[in-house]
C-alpha positions as a Markdown table, in Angstrom:
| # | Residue | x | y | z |
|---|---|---|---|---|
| 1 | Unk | 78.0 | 106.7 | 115.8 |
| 2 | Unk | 75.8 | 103.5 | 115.6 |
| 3 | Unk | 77.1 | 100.6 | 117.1 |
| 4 | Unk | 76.4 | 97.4 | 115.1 |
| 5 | Unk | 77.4 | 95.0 | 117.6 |
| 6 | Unk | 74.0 | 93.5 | 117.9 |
| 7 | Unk | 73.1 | 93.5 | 114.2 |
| 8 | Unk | 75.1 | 91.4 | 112.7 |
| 9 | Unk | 72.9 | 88.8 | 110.8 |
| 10 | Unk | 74.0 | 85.4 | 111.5 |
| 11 | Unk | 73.4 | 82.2 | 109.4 |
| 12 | Unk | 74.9 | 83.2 | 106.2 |
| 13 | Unk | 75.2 | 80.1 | 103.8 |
| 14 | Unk | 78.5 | 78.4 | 103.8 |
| 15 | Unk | 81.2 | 79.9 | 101.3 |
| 16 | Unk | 82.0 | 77.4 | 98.4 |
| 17 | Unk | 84.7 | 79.4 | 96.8 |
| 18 | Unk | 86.7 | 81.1 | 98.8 |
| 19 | Unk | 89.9 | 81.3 | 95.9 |
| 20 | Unk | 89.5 | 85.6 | 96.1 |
| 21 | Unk | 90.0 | 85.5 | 99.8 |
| 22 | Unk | 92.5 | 83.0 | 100.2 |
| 23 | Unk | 94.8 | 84.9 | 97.5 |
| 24 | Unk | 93.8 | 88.6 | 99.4 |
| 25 | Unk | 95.6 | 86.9 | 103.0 |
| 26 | Unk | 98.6 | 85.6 | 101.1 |
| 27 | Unk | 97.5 | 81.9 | 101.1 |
| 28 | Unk | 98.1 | 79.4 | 98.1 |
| 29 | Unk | 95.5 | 79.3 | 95.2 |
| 30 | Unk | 94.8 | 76.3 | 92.7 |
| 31 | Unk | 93.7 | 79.3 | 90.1 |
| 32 | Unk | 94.1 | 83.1 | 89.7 |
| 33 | Unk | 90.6 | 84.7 | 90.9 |
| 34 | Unk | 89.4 | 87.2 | 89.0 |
| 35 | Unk | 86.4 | 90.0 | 89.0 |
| 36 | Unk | 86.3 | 93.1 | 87.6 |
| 37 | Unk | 85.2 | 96.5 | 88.9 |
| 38 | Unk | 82.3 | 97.4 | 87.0 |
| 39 | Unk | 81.7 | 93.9 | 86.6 |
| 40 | Unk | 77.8 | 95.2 | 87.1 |
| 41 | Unk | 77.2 | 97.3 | 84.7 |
| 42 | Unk | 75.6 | 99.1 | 81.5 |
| 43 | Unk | 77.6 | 96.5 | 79.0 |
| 44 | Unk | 75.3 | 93.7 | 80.3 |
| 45 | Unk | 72.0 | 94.0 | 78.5 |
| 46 | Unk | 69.7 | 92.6 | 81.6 |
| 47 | Unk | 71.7 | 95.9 | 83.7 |
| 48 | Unk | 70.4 | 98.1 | 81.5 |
| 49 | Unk | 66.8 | 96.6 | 81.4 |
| 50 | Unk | 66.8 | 96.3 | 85.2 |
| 51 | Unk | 68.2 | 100.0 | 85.4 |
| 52 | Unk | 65.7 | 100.9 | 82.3 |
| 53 | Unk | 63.1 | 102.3 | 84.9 |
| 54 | Unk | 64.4 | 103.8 | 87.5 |
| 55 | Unk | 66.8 | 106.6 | 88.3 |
| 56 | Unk | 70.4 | 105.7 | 89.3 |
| 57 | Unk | 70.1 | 106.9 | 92.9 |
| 58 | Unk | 67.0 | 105.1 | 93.8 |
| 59 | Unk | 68.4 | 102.0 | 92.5 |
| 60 | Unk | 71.1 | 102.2 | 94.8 |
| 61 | Unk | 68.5 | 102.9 | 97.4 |
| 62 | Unk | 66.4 | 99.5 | 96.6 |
| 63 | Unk | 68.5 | 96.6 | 97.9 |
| 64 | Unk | 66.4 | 94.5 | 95.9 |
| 65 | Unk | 67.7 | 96.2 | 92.9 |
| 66 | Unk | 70.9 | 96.1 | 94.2 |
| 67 | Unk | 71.0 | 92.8 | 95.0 |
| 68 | Unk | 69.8 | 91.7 | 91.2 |
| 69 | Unk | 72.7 | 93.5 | 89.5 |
| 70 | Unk | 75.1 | 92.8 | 91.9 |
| 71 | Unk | 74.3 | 88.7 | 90.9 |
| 72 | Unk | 73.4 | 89.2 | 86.8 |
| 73 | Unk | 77.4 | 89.2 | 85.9 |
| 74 | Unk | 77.6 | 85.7 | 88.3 |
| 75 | Unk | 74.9 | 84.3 | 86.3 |
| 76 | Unk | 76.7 | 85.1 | 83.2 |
| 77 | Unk | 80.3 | 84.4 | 84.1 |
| 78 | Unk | 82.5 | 82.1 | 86.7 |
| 79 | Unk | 83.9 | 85.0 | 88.6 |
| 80 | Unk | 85.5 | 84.2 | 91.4 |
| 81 | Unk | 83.9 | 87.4 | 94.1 |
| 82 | Unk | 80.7 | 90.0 | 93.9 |
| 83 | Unk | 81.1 | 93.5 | 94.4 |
| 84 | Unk | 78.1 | 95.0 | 95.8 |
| 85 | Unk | 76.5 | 97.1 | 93.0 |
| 86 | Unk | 76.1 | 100.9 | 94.7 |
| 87 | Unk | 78.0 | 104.2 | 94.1 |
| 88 | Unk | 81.1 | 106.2 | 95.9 |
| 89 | Unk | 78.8 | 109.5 | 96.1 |
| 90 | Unk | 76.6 | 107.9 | 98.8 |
| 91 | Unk | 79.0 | 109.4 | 101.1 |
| 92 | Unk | 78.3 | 112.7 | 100.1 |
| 93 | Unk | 74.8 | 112.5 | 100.3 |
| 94 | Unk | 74.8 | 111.0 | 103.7 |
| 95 | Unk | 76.4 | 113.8 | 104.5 |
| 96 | Unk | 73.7 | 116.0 | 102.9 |
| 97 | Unk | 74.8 | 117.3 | 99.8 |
| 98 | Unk | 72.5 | 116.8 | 96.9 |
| 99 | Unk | 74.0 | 114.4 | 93.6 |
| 100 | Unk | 71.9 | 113.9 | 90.8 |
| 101 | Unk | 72.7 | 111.7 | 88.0 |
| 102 | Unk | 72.3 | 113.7 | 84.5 |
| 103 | Unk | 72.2 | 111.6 | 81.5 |
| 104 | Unk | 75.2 | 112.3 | 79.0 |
| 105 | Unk | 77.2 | 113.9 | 82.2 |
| 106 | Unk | 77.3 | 112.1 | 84.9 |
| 107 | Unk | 76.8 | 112.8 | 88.7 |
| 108 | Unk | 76.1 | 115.7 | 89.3 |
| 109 | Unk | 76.0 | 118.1 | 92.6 |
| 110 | Unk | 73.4 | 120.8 | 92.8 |
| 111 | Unk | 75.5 | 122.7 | 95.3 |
| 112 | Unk | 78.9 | 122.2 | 95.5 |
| 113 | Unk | 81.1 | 123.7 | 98.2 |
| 114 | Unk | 82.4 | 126.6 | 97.3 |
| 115 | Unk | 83.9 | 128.4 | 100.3 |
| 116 | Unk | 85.0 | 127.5 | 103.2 |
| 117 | Unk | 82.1 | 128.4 | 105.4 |
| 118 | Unk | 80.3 | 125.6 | 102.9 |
| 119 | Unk | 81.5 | 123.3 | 105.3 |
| 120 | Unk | 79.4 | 124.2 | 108.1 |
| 121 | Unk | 76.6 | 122.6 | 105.6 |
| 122 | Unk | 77.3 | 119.1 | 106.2 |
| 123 | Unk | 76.3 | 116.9 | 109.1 |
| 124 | Unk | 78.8 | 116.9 | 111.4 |
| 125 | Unk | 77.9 | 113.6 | 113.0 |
| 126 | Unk | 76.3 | 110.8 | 110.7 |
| 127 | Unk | 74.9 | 108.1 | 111.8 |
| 128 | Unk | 75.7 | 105.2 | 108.8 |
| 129 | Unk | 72.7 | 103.3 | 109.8 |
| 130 | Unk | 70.2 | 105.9 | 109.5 |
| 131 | Unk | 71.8 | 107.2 | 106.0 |
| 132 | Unk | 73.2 | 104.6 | 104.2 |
| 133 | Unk | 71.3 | 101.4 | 105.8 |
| 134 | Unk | 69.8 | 100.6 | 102.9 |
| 135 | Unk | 73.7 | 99.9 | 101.6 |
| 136 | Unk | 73.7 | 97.5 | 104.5 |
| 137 | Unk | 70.4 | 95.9 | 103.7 |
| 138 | Unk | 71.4 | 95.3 | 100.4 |
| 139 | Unk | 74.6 | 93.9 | 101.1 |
| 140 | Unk | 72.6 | 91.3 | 103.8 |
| 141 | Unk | 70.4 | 90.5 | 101.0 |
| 142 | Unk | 73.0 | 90.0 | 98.4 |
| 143 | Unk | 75.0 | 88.3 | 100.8 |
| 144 | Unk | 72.4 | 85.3 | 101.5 |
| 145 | Unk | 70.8 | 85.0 | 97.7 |
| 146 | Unk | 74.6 | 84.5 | 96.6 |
| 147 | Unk | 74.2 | 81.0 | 98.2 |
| 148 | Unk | 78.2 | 80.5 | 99.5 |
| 149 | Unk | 79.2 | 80.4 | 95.8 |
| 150 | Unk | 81.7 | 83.2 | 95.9 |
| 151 | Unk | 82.0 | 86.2 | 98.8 |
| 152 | Unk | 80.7 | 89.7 | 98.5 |
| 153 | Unk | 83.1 | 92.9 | 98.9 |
| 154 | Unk | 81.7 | 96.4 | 99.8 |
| 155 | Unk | 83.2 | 99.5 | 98.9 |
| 156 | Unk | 83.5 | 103.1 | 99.4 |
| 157 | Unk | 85.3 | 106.2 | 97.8 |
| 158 | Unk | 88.4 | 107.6 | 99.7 |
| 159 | Unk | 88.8 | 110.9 | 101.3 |
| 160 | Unk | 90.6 | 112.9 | 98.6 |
| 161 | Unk | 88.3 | 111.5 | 95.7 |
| 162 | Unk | 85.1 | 112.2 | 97.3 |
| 163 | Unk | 86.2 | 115.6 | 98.2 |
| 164 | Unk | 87.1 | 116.7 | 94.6 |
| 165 | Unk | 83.8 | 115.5 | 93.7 |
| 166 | Unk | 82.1 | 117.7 | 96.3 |
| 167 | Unk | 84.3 | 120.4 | 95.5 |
| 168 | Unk | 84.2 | 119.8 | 91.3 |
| 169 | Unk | 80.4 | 119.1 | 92.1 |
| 170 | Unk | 80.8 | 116.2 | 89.3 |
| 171 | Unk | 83.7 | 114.5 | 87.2 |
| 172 | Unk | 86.6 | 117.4 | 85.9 |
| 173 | Unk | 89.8 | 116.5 | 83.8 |
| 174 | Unk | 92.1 | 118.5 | 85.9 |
| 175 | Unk | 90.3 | 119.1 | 89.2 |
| 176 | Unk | 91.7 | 122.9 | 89.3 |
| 177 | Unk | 89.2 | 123.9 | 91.9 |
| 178 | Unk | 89.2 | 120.8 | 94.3 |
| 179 | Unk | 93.1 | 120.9 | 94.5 |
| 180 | Unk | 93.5 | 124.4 | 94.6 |
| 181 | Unk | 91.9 | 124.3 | 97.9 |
| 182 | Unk | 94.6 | 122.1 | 98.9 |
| 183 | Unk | 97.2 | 125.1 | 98.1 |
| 184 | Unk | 95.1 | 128.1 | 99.6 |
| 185 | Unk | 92.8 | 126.2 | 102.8 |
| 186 | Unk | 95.0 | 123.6 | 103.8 |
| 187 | Unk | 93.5 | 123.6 | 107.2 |
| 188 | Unk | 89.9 | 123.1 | 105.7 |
| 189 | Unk | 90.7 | 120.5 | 103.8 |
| 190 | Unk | 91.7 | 118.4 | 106.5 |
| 191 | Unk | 89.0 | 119.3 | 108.3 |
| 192 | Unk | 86.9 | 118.0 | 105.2 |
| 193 | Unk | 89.0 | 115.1 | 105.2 |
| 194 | Unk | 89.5 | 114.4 | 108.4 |
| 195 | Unk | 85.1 | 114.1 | 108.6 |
| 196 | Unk | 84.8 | 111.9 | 105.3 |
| 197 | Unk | 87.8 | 109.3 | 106.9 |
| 198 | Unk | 85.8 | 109.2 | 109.9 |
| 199 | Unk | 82.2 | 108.9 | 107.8 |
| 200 | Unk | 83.7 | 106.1 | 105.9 |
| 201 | Unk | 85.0 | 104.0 | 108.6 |
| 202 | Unk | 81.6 | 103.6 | 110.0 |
| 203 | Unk | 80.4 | 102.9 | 106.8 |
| 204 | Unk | 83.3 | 100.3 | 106.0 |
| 205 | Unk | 82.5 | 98.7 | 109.4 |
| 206 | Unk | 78.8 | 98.6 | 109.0 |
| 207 | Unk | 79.4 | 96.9 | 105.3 |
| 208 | Unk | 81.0 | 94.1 | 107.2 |
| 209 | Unk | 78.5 | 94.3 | 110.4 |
| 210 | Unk | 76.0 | 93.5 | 107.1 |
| 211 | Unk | 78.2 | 91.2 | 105.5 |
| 212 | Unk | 80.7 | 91.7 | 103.1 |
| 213 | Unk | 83.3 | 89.5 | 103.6 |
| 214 | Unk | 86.2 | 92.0 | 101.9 |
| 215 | Unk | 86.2 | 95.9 | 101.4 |
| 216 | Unk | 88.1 | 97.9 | 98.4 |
| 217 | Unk | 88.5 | 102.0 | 99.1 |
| 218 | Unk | 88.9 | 103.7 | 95.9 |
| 219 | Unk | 91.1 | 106.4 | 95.5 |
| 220 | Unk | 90.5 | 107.2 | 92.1 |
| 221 | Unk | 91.3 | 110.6 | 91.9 |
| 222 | Unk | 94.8 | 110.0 | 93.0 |
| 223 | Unk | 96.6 | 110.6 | 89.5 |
| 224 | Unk | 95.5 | 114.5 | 90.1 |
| 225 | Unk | 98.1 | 114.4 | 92.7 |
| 226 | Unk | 101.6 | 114.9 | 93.1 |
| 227 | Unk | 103.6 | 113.1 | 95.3 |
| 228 | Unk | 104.1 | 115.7 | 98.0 |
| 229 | Unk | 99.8 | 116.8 | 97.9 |
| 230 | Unk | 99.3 | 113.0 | 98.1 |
| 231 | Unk | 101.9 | 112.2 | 101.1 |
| 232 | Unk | 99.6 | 115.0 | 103.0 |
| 233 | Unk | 96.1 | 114.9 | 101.9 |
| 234 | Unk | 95.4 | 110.9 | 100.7 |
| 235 | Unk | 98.2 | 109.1 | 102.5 |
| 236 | Unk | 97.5 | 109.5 | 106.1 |
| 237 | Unk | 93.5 | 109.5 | 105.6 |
| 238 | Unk | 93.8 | 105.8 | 103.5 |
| 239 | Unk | 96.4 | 104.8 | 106.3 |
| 240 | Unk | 93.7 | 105.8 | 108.9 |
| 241 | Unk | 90.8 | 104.1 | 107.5 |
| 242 | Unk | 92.6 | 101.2 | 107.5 |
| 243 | Unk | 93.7 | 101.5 | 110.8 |
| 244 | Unk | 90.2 | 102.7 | 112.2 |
| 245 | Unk | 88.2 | 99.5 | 110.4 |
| 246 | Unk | 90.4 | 97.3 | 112.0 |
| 247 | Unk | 90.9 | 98.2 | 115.4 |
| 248 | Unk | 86.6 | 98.8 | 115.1 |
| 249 | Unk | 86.3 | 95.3 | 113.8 |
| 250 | Unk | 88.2 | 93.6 | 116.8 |
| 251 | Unk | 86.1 | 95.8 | 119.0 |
| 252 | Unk | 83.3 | 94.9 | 117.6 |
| 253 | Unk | 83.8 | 90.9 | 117.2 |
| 254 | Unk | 82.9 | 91.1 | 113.7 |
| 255 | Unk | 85.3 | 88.7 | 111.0 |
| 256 | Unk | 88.6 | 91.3 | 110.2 |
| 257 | Unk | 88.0 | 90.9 | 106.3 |
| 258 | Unk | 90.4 | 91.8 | 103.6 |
| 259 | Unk | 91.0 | 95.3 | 102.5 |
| 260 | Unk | 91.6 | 96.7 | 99.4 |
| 261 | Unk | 93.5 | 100.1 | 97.9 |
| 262 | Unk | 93.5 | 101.3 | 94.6 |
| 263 | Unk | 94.6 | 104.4 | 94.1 |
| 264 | Unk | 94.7 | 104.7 | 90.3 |
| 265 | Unk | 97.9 | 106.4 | 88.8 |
| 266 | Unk | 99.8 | 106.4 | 92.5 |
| 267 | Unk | 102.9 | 105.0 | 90.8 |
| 268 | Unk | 104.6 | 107.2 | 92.7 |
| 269 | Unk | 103.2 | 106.2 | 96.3 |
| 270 | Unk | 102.8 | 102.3 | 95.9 |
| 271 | Unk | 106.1 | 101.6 | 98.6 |
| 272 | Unk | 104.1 | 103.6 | 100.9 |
| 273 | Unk | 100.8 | 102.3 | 100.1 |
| 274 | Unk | 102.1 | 98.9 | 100.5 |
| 275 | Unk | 103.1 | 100.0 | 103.8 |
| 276 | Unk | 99.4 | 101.4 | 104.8 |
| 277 | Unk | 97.4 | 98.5 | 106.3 |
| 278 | Unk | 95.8 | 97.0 | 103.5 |
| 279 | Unk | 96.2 | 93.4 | 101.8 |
| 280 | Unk | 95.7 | 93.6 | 98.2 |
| 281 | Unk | 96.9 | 96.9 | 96.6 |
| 282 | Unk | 95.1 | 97.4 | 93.3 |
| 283 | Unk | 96.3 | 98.7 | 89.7 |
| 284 | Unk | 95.5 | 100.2 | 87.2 |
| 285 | Unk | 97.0 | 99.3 | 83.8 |
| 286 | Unk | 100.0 | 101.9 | 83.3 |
| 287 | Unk | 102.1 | 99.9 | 85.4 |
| 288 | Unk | 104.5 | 97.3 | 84.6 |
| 289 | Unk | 103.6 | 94.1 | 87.1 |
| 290 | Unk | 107.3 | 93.5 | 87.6 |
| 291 | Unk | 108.0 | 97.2 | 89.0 |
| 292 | Unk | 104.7 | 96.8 | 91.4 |
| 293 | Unk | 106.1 | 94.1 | 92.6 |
| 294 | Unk | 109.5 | 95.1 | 93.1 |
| 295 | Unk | 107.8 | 98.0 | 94.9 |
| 296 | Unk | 105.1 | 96.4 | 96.9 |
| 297 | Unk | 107.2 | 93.7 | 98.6 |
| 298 | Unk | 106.5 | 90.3 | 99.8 |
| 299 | Unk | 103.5 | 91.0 | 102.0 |
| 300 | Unk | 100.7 | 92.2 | 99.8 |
| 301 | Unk | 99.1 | 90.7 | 97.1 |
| 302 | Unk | 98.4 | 92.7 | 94.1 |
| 303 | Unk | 95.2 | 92.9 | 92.2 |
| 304 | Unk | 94.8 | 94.2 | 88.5 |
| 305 | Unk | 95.3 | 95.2 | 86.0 |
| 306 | Unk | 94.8 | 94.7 | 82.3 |
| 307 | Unk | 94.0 | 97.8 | 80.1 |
| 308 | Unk | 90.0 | 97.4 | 79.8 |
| 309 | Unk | 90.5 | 98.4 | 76.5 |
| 310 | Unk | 92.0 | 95.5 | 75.8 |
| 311 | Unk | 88.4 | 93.6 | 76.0 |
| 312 | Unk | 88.0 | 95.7 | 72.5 |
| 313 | Unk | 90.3 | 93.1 | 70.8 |
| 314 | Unk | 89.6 | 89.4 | 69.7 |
| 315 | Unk | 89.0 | 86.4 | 72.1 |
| 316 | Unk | 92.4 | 84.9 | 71.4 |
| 317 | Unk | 94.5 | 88.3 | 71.7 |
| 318 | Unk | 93.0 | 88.9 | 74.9 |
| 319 | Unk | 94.0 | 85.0 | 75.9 |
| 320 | Unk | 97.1 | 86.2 | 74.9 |
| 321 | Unk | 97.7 | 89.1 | 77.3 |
| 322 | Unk | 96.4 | 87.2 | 79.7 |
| 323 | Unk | 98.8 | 84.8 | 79.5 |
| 324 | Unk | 101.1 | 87.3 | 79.8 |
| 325 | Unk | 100.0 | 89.5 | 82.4 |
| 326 | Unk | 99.6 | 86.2 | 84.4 |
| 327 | Unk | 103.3 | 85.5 | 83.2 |
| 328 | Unk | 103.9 | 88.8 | 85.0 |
| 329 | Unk | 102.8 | 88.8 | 88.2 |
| 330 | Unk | 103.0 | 85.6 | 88.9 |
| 331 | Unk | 99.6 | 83.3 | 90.0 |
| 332 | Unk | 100.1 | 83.6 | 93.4 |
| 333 | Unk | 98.9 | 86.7 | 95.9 |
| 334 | Unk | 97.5 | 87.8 | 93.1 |
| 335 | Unk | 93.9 | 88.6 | 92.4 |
| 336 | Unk | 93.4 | 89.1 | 88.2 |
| 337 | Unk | 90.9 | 92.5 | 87.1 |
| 338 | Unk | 91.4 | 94.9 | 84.5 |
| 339 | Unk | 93.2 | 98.2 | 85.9 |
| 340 | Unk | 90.0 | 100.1 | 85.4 |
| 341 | Unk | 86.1 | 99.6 | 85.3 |
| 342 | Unk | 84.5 | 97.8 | 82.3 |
| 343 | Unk | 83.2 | 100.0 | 79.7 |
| 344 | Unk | 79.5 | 100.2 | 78.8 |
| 345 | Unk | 80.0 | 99.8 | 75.3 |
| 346 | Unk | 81.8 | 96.5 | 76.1 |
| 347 | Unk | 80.9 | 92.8 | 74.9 |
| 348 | Unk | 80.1 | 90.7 | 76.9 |
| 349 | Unk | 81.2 | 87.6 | 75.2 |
| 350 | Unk | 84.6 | 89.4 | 75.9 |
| 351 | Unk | 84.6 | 90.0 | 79.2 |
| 352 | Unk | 83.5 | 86.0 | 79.6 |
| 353 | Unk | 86.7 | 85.4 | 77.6 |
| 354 | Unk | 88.9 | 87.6 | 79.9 |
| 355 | Unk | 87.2 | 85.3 | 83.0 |
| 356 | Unk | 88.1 | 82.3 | 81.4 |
| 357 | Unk | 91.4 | 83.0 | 80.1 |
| 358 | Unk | 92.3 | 83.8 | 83.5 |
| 359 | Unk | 91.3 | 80.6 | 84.8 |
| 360 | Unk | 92.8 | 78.3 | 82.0 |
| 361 | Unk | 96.1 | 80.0 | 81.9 |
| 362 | Unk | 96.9 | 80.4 | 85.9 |
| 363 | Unk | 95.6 | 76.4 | 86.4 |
| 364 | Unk | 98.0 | 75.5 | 83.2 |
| 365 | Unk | 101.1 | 77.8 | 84.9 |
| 366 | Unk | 100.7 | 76.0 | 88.7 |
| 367 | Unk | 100.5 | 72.9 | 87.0 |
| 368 | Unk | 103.8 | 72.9 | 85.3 |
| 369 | Unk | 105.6 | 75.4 | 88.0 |
């Protein structure tokens, strides 16, 4: 695996804003910070004219491109981090599966594993920088045109998500053949596992070698999941990618950032993810904040998680629920978002409005608490 040790780039511009990160460690906040995932994306009409020309996966491949849409929402909107604009299923393809992105479907693999012996397909060893430098170029790029004024997460997919994918070879609504290799090849989907934990750490390690100054994993398959298939096939990989990017981080000198889970419809598993190494547990919007919290303890911060839908309604309704979710959670070690991406069909005017309303409200509450 490539070491970074001698590549990080030095002389970043000085952080201005450092609210997001303050609130990930646990430390006291004068507002709320808020992003939201998707926050780059189709409901902004410059993405869409930047996107116009050019198919999805060679976008992610340009870090010029990927630095552009990563900063249109900032231009637009006072949020409070960036999120490096790229896709989970880079993974896959470092890995040397073929995804294509079909209009009106989605992503799309044009040979998903099948069998077993499938597995003796993909690259065995991958070096990150070779694959998936241009991630890492972008995220250097991004990193210095953002000028300090708010700091940059990276991302990546989790183990269980990206394998369904691979497995599905695109999006499913019940995931029947992905999990039912869980039941009949246990022992090959660790092995699968086991190589996409180990795939991702690099790549987690490498996005902070580059610069990103906070990392979310995204588990967003994890509502396909029972209890039992997720304490054996998500927990212990998400537990170990923690682990891993930390203990690779020290090694390597590099700044030992924030980390992120979300694991979208884990009610059942949020003591235990709590528990798994991470700072900020995200969710998604089908929980109540007060049960999170109960759940999740003292030691995390939470992050979410306001039903994107709700960006449908007026300006002052979603002030309202705001206010409330706010109300909820509390302002402090708590990062705001929506418990979901944005839709593309959303407005933006709406979205500024959710931004805003976070601000207002959590400055109004720590003033009078």
């Amino acid at each position: 695996m490539a070491a970074h040790g001698g590549a990080v780039p030095k002389g970043f511009p000085k952080l201005k804003n450092d609210t997001f990160l303050r609130a990930a460690r646990g430390e006291e906040t004068e507002h709320t910070p808020v992003w939201c995932m998707r926050q780059a994306g189709r409901y902004l009409p410059e993405f869409r004219e930047t996107r116009a020309a050019q198919d999805f996966f060679a976008t992610c491949r340009s870090p010029k491109l990927c630095c552009e849409l990563t900063l249109q929402p900032l231009r637009r909107f006072p949020l409070d981090a960036a999120i490096i604009f790229s896709d989970i299923l880079v993974v896959p393809q470092a890995l040397g599966m073929e995804v294509v992105m079909v209009p009106g479907k989605g992503p799309t693999f044009t040979e998903p594993l099948k069998e077993v012996e499938d597995l003796l397909k993909l690259r065995q060893k991958v070096d990150v920088t070779a694959e998936l430098g241009y991630v890492f170029q972008a995220i250097t790029l991004t990193r210095h045109s953002l000028e300090g004024r708010v700091p940059l997460i990276g991302f990546s997919g989790a183990p269980w998500t990206l394998m369904s994918y691979m497995i599905e070879g695109g999006g499913s609504s019940t995931m029947a053949k992905a999990k039912s290799w869980l039941y009949r090849h246990p022992e090959a989907s660790h092995q699968l596992l086991r190589l996409l934990a180990d795939v991702i750490t690099d790549y987690l390690v490498g996005q902070v070698a580059a610069g990103a100054q906070a990392l979310q994993l995204f588990e967003s398959h994890a509502g396909h999941l029972g209890p039992e298939q997720f304490q054996d096939f998500a927990l212990p990989y998400i537990r170990d990618i923690a682990q891993a990017v930390k203990s690779k981080l020290k090694e390597e000198a590099l700044p030992l950032v924030p980390m992120i889970i979300f694991a979208k419809d884990a009610h059942y598993a949020l003591r235990d993810l709590a528990r798994a190494g991470y700072e900020v547990v995200g969710l998604d919007w089908t929980i109540r904040p007060q049960e999170a919290r109960a759940q999740t303890g003292k030691d995390v911060t939470l992050q979410g998680n306001l039903d994107p839908c709700a960006l449908y309604a007026p300006k002052e309704k979603i002030g309202e629920l705001v206010k409330k979710m706010l109300e909820a959670f509390g302002t402090q070690r708590y990062i705001a978002n929506l418990g979901h991406g944005l839709y593309p069909d959303m407005n933006p005017e709406h979205v500024g409005a959710f931004v805003e309303a976070v601000h207002a409200h959590s400055r109004h509450i720590n003033k009078h608490s």
